[in-house]
N, C-alpha and C positions, 0 to 999 in steps of 0.2 A: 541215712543219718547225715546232718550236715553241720557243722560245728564254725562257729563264727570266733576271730580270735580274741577280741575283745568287744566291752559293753557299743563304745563307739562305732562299732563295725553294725550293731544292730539297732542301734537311734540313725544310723548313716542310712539302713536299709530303709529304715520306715517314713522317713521325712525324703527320700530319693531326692537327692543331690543336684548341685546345678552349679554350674559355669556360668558367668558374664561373660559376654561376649557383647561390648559395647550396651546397645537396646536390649539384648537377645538375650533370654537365659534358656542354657540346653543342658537337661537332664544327664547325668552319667550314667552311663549301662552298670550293671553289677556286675564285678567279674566273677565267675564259678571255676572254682581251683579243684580238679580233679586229680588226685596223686595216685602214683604207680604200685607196682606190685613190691613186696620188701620194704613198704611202706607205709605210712599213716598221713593222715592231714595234717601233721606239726610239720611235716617235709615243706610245706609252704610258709609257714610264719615268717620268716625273713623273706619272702617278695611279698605277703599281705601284710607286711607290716609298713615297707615301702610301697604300697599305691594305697592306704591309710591316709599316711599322711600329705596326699596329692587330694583329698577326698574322695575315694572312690569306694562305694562300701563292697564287700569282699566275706564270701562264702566259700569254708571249705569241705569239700563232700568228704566225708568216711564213710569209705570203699570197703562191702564187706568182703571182697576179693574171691568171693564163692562162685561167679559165675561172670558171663557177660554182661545176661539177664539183670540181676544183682546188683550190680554197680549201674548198669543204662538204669534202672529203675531210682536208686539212690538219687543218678544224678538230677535224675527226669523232676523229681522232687526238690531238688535245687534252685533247678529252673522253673519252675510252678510257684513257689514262694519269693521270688524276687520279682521287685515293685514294677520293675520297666523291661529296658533291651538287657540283653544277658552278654557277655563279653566270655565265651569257652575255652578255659585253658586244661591241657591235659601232658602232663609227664607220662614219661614211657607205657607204660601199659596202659595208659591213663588215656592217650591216644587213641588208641581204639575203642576206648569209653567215648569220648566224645566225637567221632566219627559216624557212630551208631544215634546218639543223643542229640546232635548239634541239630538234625533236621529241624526240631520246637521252633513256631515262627518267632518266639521273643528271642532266639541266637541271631546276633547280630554279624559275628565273627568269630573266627576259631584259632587260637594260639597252639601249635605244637610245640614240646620241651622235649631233645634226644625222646622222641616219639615217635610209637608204631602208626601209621595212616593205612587203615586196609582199603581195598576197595571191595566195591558190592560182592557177595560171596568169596570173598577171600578172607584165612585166618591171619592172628599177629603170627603165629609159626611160618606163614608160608612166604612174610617179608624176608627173613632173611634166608632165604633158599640157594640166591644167588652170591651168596657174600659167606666172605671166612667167617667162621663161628667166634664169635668174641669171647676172652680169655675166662672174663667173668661166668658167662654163659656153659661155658664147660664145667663150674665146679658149682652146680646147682645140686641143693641134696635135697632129696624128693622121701615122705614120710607121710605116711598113709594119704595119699595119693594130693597131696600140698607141697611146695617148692620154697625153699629157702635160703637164705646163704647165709655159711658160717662167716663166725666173727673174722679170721682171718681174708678172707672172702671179701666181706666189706670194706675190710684196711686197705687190701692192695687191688682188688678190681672195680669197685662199686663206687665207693669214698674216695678214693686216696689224697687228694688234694686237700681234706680236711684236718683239720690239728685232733690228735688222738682224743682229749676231751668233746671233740664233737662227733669222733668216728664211733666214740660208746653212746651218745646219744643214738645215734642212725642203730648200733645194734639192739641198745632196749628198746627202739620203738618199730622194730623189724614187725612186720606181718607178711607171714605167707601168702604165696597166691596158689588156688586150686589147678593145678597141672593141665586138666581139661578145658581151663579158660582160655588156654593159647591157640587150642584148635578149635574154635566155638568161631564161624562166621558172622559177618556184619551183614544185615538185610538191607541196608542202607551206609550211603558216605555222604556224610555232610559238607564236606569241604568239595563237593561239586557242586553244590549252591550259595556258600557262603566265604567269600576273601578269607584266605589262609594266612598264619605265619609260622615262620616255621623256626627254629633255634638247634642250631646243631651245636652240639659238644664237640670239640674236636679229639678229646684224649680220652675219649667214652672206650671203656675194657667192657661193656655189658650189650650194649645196640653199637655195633663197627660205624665208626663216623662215614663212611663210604655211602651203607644202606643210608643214613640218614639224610645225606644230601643229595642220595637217587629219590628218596621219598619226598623231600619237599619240591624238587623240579617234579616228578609225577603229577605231585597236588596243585600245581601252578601257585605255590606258597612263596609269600618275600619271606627269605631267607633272610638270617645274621649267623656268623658263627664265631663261639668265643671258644677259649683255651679253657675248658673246665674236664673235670671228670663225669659220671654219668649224672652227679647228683646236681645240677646247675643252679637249680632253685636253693640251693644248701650254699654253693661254695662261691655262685657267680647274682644272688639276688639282685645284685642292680641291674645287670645288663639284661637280667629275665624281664624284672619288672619294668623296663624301659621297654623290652617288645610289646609287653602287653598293653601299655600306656598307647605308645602307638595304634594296636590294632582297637584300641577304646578311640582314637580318633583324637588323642592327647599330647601334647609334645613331651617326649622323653625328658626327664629329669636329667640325664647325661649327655643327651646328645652324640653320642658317640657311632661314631664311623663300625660301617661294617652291614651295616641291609643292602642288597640289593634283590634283583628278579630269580624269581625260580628257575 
């Protein structure tokens, strides 16, 4: 299933967009917003709202969160229905969605957000094997065999950087993920064929900012890292959507210091 945020993002998709450049007019890729686990596609509306109005038109998948299979299939259909090149972004578990998905040749590029990056037969469980278990991660309540986090959960490990009227949004629009998804391998990694970026959190209590920036040196990803909590698309959308901008091949809106190499 894929949900566009408004009418604009689907007259944007069909008429596929275009830059001046002097003579030259060149197409913008569509970017595909894949969201995490504890999650839904509204997690995105504030960084699709800003590459909007940059014109860039913007899909966001809703993730049945049932499988690996499940969500690569979702996305796979995401990127089937967009006009041109596809611009792949994926938040935390979302990351391993598009690791699996990214290979489609209309993926141009691959954004990470506080994201798992597996490699070939490796699970998200098995990234952080090497790293303290993050605080959030510990108070995971599991309920017929699906993972969630309570409201408390979300305030102080998940969210926290949010003002309490947004931290009850994040908890009515919570969705579980299937427990068996974390240990489900990738058959494929996309981000050994396509320029990575990668966006670390730094005050991330759910993925240890540690793992995250051993995973984007891994994936030879240009790195940025800002001061947010896990949920960055939520609390930090400009500096998200300014990565993305970039790997669309666009100059950031902000401009702002902080990319460098993996």
């Amino acid at each position: 299933m894929v949900r566009t945020v408004a009418l604009a993002s689907l007259l944007a998709a069909a008429v596929s967009p275009v830059i001046a450049f002097g003579a030259e007019r060149v197409a913008l890729p569509t970017v595909v917003l894949v969201h995490g686990a504890f999650a839904d596609a509204s997690s995105w509306d504030a960084v699709a709202l800003r590459l909007q109005r940059r014109g860039v038109p913007v899909v966001e998948v809703e993730n049945p969160l049932t499988s690996l299979a499940d969500d690569v299939t979702a996305t796979r259909r995401a990127i089937d229905a967009a006009p041109g090149k596809v611009v792949l972004v994926g938040h935390s578990w979302g990351g391993t969605v598009i690791t699996e998905a990214g290979v489609d040749p209309k993926v141009e590029s691959l954004v990470y957000v506080a994201a798992f990056a597996p490699d070939v037969g490796q699970t998200s469980a098995q990234q952080g094997e090497h790293f303290p278990v993050a605080p959030g991660l510990q108070q995971l309540v599991e309920k017929d065999g699906f993972l969630s986090l309570s409201p408390d959960t979300v305030a102080e490990d998940f969210a926290q950087d949010l003002v309490p009227v947004q931290i009850a949004e994040v908890v009515k629009h919570q969705l579980p993920l299937k427990a068996t998804a974390l240990s489900e391998p990738v058959d494929v990694a996309a981000w050994r064929s396509r320029p990575s970026w990668y966006v670390v959190s730094r005050n991330d209590r759910m993925l240890t900012p540690a793992m995250q920036v051993a995973t984007a040196q891994r994936i030879g990803a240009k790195c940025r890292s800002i001061a947010s909590s896990h949920v960055s698309p939520l609390s930090a959308p400009g500096e998200v959507a300014d990565t993305i901008l970039e790997a669309a091949g666009m100059k950031p809106a902000g401009q702002a210091p902080g990319f460098g190499g993996g």
